[in-house]
Each structure stands twice: as structure tokens, then as C-alpha cells.
N, C-alpha and C positions, 0 to 999 in steps of 0.2 A: 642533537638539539632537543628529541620530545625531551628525553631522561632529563637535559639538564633544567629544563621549564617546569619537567615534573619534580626536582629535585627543588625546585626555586618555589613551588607553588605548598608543597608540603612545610619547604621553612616558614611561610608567610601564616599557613595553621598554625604553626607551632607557636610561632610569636604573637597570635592574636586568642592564640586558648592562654596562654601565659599572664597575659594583661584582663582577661574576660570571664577565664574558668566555665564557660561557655559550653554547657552537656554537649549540644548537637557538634559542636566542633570534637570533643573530647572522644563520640561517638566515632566521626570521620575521620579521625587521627587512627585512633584501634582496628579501623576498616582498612587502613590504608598497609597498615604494618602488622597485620596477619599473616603474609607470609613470611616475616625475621621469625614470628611465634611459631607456626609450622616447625621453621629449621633450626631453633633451639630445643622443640621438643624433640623432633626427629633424634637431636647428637643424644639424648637419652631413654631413647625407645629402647627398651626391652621383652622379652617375652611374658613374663610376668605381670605386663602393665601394661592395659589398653595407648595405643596409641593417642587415642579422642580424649582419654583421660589428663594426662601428660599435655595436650595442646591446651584444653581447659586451662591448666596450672600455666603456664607457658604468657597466656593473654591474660590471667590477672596479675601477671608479673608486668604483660606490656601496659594495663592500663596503668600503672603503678608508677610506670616512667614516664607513661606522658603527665601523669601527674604532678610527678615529681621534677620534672625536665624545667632547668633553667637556660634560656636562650643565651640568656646575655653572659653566661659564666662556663657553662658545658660546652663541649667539643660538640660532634654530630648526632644529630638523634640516635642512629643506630649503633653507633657506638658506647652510646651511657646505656639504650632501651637492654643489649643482648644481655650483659652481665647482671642486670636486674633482673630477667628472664631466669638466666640460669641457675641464680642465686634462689628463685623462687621452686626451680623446678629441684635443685638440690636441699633443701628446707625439707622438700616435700617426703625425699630418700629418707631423710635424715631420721625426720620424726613422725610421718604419716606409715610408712612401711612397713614397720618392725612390731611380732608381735611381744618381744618383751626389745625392750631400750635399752643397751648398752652405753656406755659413754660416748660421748659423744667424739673425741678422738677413734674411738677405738671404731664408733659406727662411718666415719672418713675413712679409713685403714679397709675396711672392709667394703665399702662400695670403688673403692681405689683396686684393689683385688678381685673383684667381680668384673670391672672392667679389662682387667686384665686377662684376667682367664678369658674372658671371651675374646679378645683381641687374639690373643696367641691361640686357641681354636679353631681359627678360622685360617691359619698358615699353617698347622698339621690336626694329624686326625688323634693325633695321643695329646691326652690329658695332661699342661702343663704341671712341672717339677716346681715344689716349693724355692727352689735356688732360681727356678724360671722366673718366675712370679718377681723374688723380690729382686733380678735385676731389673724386672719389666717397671716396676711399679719403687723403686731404688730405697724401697723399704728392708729393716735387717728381717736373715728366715723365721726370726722367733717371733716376730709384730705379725708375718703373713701367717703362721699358724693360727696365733690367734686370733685373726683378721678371719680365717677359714672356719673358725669355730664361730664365731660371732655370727655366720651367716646364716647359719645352723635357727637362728635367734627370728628370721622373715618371718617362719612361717610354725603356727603353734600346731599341736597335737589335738585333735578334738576332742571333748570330754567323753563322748559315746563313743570311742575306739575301744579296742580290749584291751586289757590292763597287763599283758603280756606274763602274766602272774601264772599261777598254776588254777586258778579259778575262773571262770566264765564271766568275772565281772568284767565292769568299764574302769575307764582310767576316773571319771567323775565317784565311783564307788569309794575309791582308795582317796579319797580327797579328804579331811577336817572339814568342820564348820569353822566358819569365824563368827565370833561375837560381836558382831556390828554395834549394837548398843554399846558396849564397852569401849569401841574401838573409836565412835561415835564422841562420847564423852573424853576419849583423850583425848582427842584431835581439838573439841572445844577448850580443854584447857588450856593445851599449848600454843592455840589463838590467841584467849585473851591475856595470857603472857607476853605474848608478843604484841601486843595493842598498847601493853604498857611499855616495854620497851624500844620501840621504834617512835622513830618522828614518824608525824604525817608525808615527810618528802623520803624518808624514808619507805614507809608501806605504799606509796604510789609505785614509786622507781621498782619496786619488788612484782608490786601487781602486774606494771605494765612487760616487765620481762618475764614473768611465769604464766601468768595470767593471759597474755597477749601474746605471747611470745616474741616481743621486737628485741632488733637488735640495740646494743648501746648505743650505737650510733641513732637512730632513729629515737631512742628515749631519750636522748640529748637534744634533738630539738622539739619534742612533744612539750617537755620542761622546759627548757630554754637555758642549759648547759654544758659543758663542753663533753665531749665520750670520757676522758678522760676521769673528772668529776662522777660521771656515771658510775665508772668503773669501782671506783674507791667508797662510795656511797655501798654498792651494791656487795661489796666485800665486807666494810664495817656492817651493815644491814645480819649478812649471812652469818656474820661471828658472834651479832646477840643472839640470833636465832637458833643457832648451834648451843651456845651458854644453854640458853632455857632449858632446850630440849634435854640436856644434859645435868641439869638441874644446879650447873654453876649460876646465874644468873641471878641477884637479890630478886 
């Protein structure tokens, strides 16, 4: 009987921040469902990444949902809040972690594979076989190689290392300058090219997905259009911008 009073008492928040947007409720919501955050971060604790860090990410995903949580239209809170959670906390893998970016398939592929080796690690002491791997994870062995390469990609080289050369230099020694002023000046051009050729719903829809990073679906209701619309927007958007750069584009 407490659970289901405490279970009755949590919907009654839910339903009066919904109609109110009420901070101190909004607060008591996020206090209450700290532990789903906990245990969303927990399934993606790794040793590589504070624990604390990961829960951080975890509760700006839960306040997200209580934000975002519609009573009268969503299932149960904790069931809309966890996949928000983990959608946040994988965002994070996706594009916080890496010191160079790969694609972004290819950065799934490869946190898909890291999962995996550790999982099968933990059942023997020998370092899973690439045929292990991609039955574990039902990927073919040529995506897990380069999944295996890709991971390579976490973590960079420091510029004060040794340059492994036949000299006492650093890796920063054997480096070029770039001409930033020049580089500076391109980059202006191929802006205000594109000022000319984009609509205004055009360079929004571009900003809010690069610039902010949201999803289509979340740009579709910033705007007040369907993901769909988003989508094709954001494609016609990318084929001027492509043109210019290319120098097809009047």
C-alpha cells in the first residue's frame, strides 16, 4: 500500500507541474526519480568515465523528461523518463568522447563493440575473437574490424610525446602551421554564399541541428513541423551548401 500511495502521489506531481511548470515541483519530481538516473547511468559505467560524470548526464536527461512528459498522452513516467536518460547518456558516447569523430554509424559500431568485448571478458580470460565479437554484437567481421579501428580514435596522442622518428623531437615538432587568416577568410566566404542561398527556415533548421545539436524530431516541434518536413528541409539545405562549397552553385 505505501508504493502504491507513493506511486499515486508522484502522478498527482506529475499532473500539476504539467498544467503549472511550477520550478519547486519540477525540482521534487528530479529528487524523487534520482534513483531511475543512478540506474541508467550505472548500465553505462565504464572505466574510462567517472561514474559521477555519467549520473550528471543521466539527470539532465531526467530533467528533460519531466519536462517534456505529457500525462494525458504518455504511458508511465519511468517508462518515457529511462529512454530519454539513455538517449542522453548515449549522445554523450556519441559526440563528447571521441578525440577525432568518426561517423556517426560507424561511432554506434564501435561503442556496440566495446560493449561487447567487455561483456565476453568477463565469461573468459582470453581476449574475444573478431567472429566472437560479431556474433555477440550480430554485426558482419569486416564492420567489427573497423569498429576495432575506430576505437583507436577515444583517445589522442599528446603533442609533447616523442615523435618516434629518428630525432629527439615531439610529435607537435613534425606538425605544419595552418594559416588561419586564410582559412578564416574561406570560411567567410562560404558563409556568406550560403546566406544567399538558403531561406531563413532554411539556416534556422541547419543551426538548430549543428549548432545545438537536436534531433529532427525535437527541430520539428521548436518550428512547428513535422520530422518528416525536417528531414527534407535539411537535405535540400545540405545540397546548396554542398553546390557552393563546390563552386556549382550561381
Amino acid at each position: 500500500m505505501p508504493m502504491v500511495a507513493e506511486a499515486q502521489r508522484e502522478e498527482v506531481l506529475l499532473r500539476r507541474f504539467a498544467a503549472t511548470r511550477d520550478p519547486e515541483l519540477r525540482e521534487e519530481l528530479v529528487r524523487r526519480y534520482l534513483p531511475l538516473a543512478r540506474h541508467a547511468a550505472g548500465r553505462y559505467a565504464r572505466s574510462s568515465q567517472a561514474y559521477e560524470d555519467l549520473f550528471q548526464i543521466a539527470v539532465l536527461g531526467l530533467v528533460k523528461a519531466v519536462d517534456r512528459y505529457d500525462p494525458g498522452r504518455a504511458g508511465s513516467f519511468s517508462t518515457y523518463a529511462l529512454p530519454t536518460m539513455t538517449g542522453e547518456l548515449r549522445r554523450h558516447f556519441r559526440d563528447r568522447t571521441w578525440a577525432v569523430r568518426p561517423p556517426r554509424g560507424l561511432q554506434e559500431h564501435a561503442m556496440a563493440v566495446e560493449r561487447a568485448t567487455e561483456a565476453l571478458s568477463r565469461e573468459s580470460p582470453r581476449a574475444p575473437s573478431v567472429a566472437q565479437l560479431a556474433r555477440h554484437t550480430g554485426l558482419p567481421e569486416r564492420a567489427v574490424l573497423e569498429a576495432r579501428e575506430a576505437l583507436a580514435a577515444r583517445h589522442a596522442v599528446s603533442f609533447a610525446a616523442p615523435s618516434g622518428g629518428d630525432d629527439a623531437g615531439t610529435v607537435e615538432d613534425r606538425i605544419g602551421v595552418e594559416d588561419r587568416g586564410l582559412r578564416r577568410a574561406e570560411d567567410r566566404a562560404v558563409l556568406q554564399a550560403a546566406q544567399r542561398v538558403l531561406t531563413a527556415r532554411e539556416r534556422e533548421i541547419v543551426r538548430l541541428r549543428f549548432d545545438e545539436d537536436l534531433t529532427q524530431r525535437d527541430i520539428g516541434r521548436r518550428v512547428g513541423i513535422s520530422q518528416m518536413q525536417v528531414s527534407r528541409i535539411l537535405r535540400g539545405a545540405i545540397d546548396k551548401l554542398r553546390a557552393v562549397a563546390l563552386g556549382e552553385a550561381p
